[in-house]
N, CA, C and O of each residue as an XYZ file, in Angstrom:
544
protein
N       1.211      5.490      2.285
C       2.613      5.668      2.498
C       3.058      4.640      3.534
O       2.418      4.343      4.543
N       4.274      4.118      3.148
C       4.759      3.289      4.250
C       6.158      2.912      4.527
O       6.652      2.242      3.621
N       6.978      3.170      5.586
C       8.501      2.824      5.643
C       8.159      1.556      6.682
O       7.270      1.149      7.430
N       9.837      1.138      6.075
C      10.338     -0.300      6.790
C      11.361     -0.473      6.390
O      11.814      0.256      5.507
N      12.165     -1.654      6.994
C      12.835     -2.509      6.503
C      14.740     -1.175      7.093
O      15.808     -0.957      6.523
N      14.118     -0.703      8.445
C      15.244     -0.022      8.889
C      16.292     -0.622      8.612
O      16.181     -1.847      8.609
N      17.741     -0.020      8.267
C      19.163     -0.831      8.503
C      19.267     -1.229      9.887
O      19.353     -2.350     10.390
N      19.237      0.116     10.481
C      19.345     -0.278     12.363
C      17.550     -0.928     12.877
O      16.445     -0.430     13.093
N      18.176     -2.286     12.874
C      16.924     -3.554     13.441
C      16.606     -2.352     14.807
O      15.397     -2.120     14.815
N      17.027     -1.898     15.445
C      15.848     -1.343     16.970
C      15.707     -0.165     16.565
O      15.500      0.577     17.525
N      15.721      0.448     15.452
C      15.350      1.475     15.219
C      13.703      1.638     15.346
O      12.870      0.842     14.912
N      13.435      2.969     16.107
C      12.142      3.459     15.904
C      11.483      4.835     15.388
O      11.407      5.971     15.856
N      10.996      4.144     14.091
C      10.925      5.649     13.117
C       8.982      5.854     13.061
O       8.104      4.992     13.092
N       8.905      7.147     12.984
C       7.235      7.097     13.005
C       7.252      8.158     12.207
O       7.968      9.157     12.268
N       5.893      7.698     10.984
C       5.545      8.246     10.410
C       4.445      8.993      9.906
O       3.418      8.400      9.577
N       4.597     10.901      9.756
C       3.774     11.370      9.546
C       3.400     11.716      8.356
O       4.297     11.595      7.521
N       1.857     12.317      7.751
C       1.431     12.716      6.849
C       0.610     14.258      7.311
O      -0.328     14.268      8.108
N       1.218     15.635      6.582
C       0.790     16.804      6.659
C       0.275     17.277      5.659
O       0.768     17.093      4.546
N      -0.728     17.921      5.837
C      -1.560     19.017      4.892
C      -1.931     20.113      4.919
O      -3.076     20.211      5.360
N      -1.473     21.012      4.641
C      -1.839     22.554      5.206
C      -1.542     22.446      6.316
O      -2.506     22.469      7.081
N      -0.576     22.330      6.771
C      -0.259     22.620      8.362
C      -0.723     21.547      9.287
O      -0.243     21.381     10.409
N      -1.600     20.884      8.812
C      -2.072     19.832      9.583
C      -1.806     18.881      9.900
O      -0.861     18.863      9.111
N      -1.711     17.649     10.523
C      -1.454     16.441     10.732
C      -2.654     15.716     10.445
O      -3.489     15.439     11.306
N      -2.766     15.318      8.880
C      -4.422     14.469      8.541
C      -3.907     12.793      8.828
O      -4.784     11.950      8.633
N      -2.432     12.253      9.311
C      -2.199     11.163      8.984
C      -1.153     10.508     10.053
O      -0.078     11.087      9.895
N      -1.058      9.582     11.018
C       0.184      8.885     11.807
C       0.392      7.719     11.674
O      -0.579      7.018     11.388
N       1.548      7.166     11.810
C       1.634      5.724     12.833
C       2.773      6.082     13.557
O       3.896      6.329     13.117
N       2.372      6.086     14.721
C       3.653      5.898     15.812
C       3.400      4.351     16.168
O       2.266      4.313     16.645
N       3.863      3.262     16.153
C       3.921      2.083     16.963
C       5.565      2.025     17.199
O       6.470      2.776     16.835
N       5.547      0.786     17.977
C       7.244      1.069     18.482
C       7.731      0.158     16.661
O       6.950     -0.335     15.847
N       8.969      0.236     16.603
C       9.678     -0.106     15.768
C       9.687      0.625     14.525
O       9.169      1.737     14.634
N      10.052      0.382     13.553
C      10.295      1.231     12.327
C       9.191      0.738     10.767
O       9.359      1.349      9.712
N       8.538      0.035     10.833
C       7.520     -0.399     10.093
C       6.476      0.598     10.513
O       6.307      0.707     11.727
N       5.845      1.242      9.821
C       4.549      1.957      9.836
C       4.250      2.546      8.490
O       4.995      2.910      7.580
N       2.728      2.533      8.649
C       1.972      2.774      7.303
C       0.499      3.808      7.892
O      -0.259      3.846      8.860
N       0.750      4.605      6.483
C      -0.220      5.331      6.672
C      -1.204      5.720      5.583
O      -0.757      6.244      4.563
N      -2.769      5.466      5.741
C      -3.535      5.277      4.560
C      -4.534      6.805      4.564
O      -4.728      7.444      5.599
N      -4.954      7.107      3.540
C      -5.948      8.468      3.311
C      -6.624      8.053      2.743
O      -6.081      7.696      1.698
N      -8.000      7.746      2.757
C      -9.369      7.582      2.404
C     -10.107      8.647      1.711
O     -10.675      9.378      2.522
N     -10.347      9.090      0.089
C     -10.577     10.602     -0.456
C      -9.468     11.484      0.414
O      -9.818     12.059      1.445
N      -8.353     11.534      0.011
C      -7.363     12.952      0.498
C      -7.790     13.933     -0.663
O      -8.072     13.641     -1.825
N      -7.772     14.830     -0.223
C      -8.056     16.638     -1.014
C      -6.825     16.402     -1.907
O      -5.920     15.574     -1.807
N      -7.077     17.452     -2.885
C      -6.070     17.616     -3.690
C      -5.580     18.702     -3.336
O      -6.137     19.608     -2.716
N      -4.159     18.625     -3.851
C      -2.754     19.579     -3.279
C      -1.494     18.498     -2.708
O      -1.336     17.279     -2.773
N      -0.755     19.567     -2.159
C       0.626     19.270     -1.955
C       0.467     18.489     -0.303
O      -0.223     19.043      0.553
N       1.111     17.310     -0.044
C       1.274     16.436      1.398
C       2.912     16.617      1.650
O       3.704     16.830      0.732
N       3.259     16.503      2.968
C       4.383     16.542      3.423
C       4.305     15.156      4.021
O       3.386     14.904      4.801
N       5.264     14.181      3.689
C       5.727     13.123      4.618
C       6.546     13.806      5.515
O       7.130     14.829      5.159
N       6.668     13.295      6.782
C       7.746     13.001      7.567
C       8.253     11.876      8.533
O       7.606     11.122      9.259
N       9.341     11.965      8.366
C       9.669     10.341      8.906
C      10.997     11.099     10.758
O      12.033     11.640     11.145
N       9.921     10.570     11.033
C      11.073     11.057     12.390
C      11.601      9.401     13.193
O      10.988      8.339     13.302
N      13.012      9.827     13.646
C      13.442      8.807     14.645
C      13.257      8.986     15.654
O      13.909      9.861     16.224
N      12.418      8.345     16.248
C      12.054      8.677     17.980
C      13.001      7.839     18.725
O      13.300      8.114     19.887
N      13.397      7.012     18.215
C      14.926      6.140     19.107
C      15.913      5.236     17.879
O      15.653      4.232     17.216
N      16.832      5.905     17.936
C      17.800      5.052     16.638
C      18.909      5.305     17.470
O      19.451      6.398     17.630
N      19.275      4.026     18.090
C      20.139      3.074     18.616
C      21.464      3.755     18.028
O      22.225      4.360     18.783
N      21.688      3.649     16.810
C      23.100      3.421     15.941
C      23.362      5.030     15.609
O      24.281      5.555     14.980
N      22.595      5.418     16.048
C      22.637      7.223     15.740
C      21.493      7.938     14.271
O      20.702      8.880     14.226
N      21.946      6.928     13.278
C      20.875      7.520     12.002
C      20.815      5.589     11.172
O      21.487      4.559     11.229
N      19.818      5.988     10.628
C      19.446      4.715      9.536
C      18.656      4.825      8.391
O      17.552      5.368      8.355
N      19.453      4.110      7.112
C      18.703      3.481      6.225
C      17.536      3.027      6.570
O      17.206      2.278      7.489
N      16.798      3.667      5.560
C      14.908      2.636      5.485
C      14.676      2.705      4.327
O      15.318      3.237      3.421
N      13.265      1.889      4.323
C      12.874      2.096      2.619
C      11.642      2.936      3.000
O      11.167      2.959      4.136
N      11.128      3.680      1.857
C      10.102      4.371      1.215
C       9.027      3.992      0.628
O       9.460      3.590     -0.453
N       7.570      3.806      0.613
C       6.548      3.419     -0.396
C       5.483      4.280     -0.677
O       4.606      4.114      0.171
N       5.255      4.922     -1.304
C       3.973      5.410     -1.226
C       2.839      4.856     -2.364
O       3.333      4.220     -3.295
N       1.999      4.961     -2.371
C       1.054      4.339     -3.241
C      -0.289      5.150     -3.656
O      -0.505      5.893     -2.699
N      -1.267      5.349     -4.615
C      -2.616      5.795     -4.410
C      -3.224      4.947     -5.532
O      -2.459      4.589     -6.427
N      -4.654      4.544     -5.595
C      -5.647      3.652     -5.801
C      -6.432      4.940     -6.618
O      -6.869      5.940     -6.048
N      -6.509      4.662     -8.154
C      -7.569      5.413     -9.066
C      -8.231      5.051     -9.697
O      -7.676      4.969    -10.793
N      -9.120      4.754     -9.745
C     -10.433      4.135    -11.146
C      -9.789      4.756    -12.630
O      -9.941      4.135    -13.681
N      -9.145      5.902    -12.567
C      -8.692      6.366    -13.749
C      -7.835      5.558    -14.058
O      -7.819      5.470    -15.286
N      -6.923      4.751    -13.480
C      -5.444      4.466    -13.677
C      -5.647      3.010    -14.426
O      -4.894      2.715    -15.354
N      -6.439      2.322    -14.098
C      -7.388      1.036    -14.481
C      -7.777      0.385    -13.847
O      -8.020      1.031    -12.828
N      -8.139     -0.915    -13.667
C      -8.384     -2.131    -12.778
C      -7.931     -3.300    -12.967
O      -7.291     -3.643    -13.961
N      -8.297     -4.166    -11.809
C      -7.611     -5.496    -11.796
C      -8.790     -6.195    -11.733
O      -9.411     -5.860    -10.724
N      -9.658     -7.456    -12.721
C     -10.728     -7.987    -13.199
C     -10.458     -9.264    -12.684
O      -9.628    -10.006    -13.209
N     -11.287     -9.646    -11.415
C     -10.789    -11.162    -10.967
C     -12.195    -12.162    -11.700
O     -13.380    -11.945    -11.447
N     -11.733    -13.137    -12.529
C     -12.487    -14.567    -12.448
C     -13.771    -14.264    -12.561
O     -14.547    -15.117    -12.131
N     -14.413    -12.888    -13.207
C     -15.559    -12.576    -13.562
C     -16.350    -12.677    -12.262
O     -17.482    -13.015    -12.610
N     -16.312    -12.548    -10.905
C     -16.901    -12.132    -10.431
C     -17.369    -13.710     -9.720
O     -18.376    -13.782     -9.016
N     -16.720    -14.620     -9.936
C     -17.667    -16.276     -9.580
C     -17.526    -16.363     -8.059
O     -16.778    -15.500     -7.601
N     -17.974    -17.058     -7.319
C     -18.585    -17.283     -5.991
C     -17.518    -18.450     -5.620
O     -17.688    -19.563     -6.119
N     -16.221    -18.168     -4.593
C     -15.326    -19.110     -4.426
C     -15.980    -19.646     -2.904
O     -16.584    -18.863     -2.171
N     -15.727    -21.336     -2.496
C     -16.120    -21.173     -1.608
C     -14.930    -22.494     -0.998
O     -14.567    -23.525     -1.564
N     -14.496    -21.843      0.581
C     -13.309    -22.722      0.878
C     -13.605    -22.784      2.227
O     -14.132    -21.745      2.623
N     -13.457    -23.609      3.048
C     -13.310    -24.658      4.620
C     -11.742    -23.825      4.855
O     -10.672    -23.636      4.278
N     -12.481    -23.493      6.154
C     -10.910    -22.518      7.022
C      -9.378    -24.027      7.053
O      -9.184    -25.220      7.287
N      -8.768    -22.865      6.661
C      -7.397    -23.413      6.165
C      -6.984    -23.627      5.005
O      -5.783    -23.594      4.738
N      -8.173    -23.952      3.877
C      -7.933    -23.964      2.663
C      -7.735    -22.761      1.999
O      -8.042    -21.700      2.543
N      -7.199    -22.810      0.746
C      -6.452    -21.867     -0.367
C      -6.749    -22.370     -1.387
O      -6.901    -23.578     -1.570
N      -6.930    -21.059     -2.585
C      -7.176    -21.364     -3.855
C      -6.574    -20.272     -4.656
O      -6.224    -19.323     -3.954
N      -6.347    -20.131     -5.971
C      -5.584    -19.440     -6.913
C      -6.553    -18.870     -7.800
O      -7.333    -19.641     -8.360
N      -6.634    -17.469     -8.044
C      -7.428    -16.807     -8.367
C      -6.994    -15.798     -9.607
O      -6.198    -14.890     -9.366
N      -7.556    -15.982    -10.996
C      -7.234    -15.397    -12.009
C      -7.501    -14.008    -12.362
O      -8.693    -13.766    -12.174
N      -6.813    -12.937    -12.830
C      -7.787    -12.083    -13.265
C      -6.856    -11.062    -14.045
O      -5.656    -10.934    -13.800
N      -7.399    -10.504    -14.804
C      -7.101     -9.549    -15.792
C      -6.843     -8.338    -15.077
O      -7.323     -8.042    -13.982
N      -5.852     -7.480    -15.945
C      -4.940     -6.589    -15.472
C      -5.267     -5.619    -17.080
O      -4.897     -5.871    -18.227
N      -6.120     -4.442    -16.523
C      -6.061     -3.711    -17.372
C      -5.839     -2.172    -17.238
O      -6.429     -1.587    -16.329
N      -5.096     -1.541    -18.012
C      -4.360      0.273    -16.980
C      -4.642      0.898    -18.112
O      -4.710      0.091    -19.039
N      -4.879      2.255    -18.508
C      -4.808      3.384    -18.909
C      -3.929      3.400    -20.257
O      -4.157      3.483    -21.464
N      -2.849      3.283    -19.451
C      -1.268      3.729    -20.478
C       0.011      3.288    -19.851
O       0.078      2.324    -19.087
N       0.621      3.734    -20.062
C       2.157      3.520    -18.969
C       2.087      4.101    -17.964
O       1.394      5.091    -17.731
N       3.198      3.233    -16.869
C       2.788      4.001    -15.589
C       3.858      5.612    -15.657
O       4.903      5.554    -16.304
N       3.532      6.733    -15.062
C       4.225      7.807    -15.374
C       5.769      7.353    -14.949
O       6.040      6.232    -14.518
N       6.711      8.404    -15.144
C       8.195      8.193    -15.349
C       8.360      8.012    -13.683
O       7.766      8.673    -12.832
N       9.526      6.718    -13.409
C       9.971      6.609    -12.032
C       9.056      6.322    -11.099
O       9.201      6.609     -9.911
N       7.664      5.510    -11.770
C       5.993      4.942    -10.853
C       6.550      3.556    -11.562
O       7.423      3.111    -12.307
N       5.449      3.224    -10.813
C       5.265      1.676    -10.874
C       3.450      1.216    -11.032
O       2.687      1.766    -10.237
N       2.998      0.460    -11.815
C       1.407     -0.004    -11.120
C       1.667     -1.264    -10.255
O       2.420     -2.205    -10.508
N       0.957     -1.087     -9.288
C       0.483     -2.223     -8.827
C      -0.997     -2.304     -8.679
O      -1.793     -1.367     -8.752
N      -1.243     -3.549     -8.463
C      -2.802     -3.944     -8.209
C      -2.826     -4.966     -6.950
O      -2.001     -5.794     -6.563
N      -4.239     -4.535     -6.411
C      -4.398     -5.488     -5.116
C      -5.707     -5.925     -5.648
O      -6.227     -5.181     -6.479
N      -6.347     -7.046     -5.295
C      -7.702     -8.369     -4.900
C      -7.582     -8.267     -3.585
O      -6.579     -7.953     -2.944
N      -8.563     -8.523     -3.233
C      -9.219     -8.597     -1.575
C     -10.480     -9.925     -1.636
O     -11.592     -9.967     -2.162
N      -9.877    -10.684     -1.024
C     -10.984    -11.867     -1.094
C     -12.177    -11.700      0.314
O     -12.036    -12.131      1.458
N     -13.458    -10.845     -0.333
C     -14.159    -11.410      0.721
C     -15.130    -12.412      1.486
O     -15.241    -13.598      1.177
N     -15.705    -11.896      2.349
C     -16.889    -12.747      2.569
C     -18.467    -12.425      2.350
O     -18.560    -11.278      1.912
N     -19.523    -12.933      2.475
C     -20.514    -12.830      2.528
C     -20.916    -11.017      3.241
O     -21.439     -9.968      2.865
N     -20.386    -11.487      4.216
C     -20.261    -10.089      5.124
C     -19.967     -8.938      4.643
O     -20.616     -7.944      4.968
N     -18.802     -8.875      3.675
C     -18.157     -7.925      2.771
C     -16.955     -7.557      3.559
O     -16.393     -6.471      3.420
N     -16.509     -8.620      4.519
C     -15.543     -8.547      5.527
C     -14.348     -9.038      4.846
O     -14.574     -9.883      3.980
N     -13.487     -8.805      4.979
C     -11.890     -8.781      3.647
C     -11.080    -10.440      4.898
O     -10.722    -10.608      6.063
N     -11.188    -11.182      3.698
C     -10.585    -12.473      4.498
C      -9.468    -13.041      3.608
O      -9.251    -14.252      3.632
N      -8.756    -12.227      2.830
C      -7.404    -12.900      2.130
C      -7.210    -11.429      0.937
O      -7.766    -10.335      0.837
N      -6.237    -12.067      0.265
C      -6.299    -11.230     -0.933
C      -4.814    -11.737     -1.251
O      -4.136    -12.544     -0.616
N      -4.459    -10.924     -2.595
C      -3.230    -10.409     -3.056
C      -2.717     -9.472     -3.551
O      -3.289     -8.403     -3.338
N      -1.161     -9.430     -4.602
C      -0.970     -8.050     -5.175
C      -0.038     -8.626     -6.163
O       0.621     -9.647     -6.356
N      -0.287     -7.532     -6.672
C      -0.107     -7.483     -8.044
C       0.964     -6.945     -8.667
O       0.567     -5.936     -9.248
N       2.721     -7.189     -8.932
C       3.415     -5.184     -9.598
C       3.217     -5.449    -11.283
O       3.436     -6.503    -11.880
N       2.837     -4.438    -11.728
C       2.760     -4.656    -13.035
C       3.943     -4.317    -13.689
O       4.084     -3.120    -13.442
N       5.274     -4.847    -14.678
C       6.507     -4.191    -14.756
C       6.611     -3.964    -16.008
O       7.697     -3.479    -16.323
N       5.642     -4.191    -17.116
C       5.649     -3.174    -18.207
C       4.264     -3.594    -18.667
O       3.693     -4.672    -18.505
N       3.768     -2.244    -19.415
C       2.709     -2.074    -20.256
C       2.718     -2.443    -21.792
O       3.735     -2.008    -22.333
N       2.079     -2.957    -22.440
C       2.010     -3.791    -23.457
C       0.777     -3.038    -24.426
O      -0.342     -3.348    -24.015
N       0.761     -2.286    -25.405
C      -0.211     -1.756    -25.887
C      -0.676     -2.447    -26.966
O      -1.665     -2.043    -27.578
């Protein structure tokens, strides 16, 4: 889940994620950009909440995102897997197949992310993907 992109620029909005009463999820940093990720979340019902801890202008416009990552839903197939290798500062363009399930459900979207790593398995670039229609 993630808001941004306040109307009121000094706005500071922080955002929570609840579960059963709980708080499994935050970002408070100052300003109104924050994101919040769940690693295996349980199944059932989550409560967002978006609180203003300081809004300048009294109330504000933001945007909304939420997202979740399923092996069911499909995958994104980069360049068969080949061994890229680049000198810091350099960039390269990276191909890969986009394959999903079915359509995305009513009022969703797919997207897909790549994560370029290293040797290490340490995440040193990437991209994303929106997919805006399915093609059967």
């Amino acid at each position: 889940m993630a808001i941004g992109g306040a109307a009121d620029g000094k706005a500071d909005l922080d955002l929570v994620v609840v579960f059963n009463s709980q708080v499994v999820g935050e970002s408070t940093s100052s300003g109104s950009d924050e994101k919040v990720s769940l690693r295996s979340p349980k199944a059932g019902v989550y409560t967002i909440e978006v609180a203003g801890y300081a809004v300048p202008a009294g109330s504000t416009a933001y945007d909304y995102r939420d997202l979740f990552f399923a092996p069911s839903l499909g995958e994104l197939k980069a360049d068969g897997g080949k061994r890229i290798t680049l000198a810091n500062g350099q960039s390269t363009q990276v191909t890969a197949d986009v394959v999903v399930a079915g359509p995305a459900p009513e009022g969703r979207t797919f997207f897909g992310e790549l994560s370029l790593v290293n040797q290490a398995g340490t995440s040193t670039g990437g991209g994303s993907v929106r997919i805006g229609k399915v093609i059967p």
